[in-house]
C-alpha positions in Angstrom: 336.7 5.1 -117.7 335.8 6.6 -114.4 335.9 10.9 -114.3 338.1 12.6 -112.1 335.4 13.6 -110.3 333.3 10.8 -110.1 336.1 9.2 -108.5 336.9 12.0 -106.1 333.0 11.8 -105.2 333.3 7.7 -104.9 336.7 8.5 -102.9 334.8 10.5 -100.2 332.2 8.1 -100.2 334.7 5.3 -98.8 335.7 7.9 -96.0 332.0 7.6 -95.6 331.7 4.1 -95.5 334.5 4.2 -93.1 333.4 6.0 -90.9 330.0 4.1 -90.8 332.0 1.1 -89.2 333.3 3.2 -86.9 330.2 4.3 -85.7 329.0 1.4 -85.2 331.6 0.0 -83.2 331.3 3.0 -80.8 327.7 2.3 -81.2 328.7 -2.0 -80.2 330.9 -0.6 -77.4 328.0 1.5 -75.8 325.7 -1.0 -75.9 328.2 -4.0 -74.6 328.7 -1.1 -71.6 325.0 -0.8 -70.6 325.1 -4.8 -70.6 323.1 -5.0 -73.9 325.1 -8.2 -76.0 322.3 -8.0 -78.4 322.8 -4.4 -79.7 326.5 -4.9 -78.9 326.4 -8.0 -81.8 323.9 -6.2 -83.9 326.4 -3.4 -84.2 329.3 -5.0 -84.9 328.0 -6.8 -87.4 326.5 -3.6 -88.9 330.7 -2.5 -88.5 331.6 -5.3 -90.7 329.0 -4.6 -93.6 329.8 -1.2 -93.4 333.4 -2.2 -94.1 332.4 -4.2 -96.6 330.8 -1.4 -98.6 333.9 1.0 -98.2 335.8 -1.8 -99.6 333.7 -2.6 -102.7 334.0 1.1 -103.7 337.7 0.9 -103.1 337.7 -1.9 -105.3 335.5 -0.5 -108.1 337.9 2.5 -108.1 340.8 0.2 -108.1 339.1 -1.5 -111.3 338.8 1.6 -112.3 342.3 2.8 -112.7 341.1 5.7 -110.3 343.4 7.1 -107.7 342.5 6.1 -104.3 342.9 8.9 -101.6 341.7 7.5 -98.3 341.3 10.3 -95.4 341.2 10.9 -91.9 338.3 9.4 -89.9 336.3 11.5 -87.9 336.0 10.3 -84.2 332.3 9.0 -83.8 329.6 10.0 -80.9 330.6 7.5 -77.6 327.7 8.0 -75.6 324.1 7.8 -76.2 321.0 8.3 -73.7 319.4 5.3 -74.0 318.7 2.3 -76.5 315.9 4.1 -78.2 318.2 7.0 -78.7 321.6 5.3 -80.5 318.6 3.1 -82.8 317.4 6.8 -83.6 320.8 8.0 -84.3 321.6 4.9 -86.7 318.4 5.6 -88.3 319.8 9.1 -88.8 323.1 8.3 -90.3 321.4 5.6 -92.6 319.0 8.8 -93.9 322.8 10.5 -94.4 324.3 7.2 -96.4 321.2 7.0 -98.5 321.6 10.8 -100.0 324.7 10.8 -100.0 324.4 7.4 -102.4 321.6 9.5 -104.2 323.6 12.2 -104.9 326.8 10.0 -106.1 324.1 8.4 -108.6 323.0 11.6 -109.6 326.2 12.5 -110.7 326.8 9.3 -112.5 323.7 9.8 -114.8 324.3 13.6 -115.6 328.3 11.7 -116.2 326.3 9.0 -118.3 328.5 6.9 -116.4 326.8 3.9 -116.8 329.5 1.2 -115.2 328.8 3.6 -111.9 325.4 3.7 -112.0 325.4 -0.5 -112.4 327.8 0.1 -109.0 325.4 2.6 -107.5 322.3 0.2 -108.2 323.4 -2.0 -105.5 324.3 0.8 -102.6 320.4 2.1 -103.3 319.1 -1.0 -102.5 320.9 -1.6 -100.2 319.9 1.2 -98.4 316.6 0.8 -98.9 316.7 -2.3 -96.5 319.3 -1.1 -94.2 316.6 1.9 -93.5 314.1 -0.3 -93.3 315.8 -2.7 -90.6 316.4 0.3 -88.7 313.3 1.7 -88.7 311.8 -1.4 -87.6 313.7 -1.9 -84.6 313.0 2.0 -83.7 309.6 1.5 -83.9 309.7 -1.5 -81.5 311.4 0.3 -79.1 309.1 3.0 -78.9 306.6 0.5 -78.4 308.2 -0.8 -75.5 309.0 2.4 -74.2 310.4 1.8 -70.3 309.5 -1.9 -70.0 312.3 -3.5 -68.9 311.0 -6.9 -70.2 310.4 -5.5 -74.1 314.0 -4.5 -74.1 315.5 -8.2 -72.9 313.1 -9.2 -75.7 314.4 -6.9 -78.4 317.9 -7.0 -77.2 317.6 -11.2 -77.5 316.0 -11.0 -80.7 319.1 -8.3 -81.9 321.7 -11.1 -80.7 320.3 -13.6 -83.6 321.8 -11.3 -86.1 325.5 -12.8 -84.6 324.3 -16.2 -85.5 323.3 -15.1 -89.1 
């Protein structure tokens, strides 16, 4: 059985995970604004996983017997200076997701919680790739720098995420 606290901890990581999507559908709407389909698909499919993670904690705490208290959704950034800049931003939140995911697992081995830390297992890894991906596609924008060329290239390459 899940602690009290644990869950309150898992709880706030949902609004979390929320919020995630939400930022990356600002993040889809920018891009899809400066005529950039690529990022626009890349992000919105980035909303959707994102969604998917808030509801696999809602259903472990569900499973759980927990109490579910979803909360208000703060309003996400709308406007970003250029490609390189809402890529460095993501890359930023990710760094966020991943300690806050640290910290939830922290808890659940000082809890000996081990049904949360088999949960938890899945969100690190996870985040170990989702940095990664990110960090990637920053570095290849700073490669490309101004060229006009490298970001149809990178913005064509982001669109085969849709198709995946």
């Amino acid at each position: 059985m899940i602690s009290k606290k644990m869950a309150e901890a898992v709880n706030a990581q949902i609004n979390k995970e929320f919020y995630s999507a939400y930022l990356y559908l600002s993040m889809s709407a920018w891009s899809a604004g400066q005529n950039l389909k690529g990022f626009a698909g890349w992000f919105a499919a980035q909303a959707k996983e994102e969604l998917g993670h808030a509801l696999k904690f809602y259903k472990y705490l569900e499973d759980q017997g927990a109490k579910i208290r979803l909360a208000a959704i703060d309003a996400p950034t709308a406007t970003f200076a250029s490609p390189l800049a809402v890529f460095e931003a993501t890359l930023k939140h990710e760094n966020f997701i991943t300690e806050s995911i640290h910290k939830l697992m922290d808890q659940a081995v000082e809890e000996k919680d081990h049904a949360t830390q088999i949960v938890l297992q899945w969100f690190v890894t996870e985040q170990v790739e989702e940095e990664a991906t990110v960090t990637a596609i920053v570095e290849k924008l700073k490669l490309i720098g101004d060229a006009p060329h490298g970001l149809f290239m990178v913005d064509r390459e982001l669109a085969a995420r849709q198709a995946g």
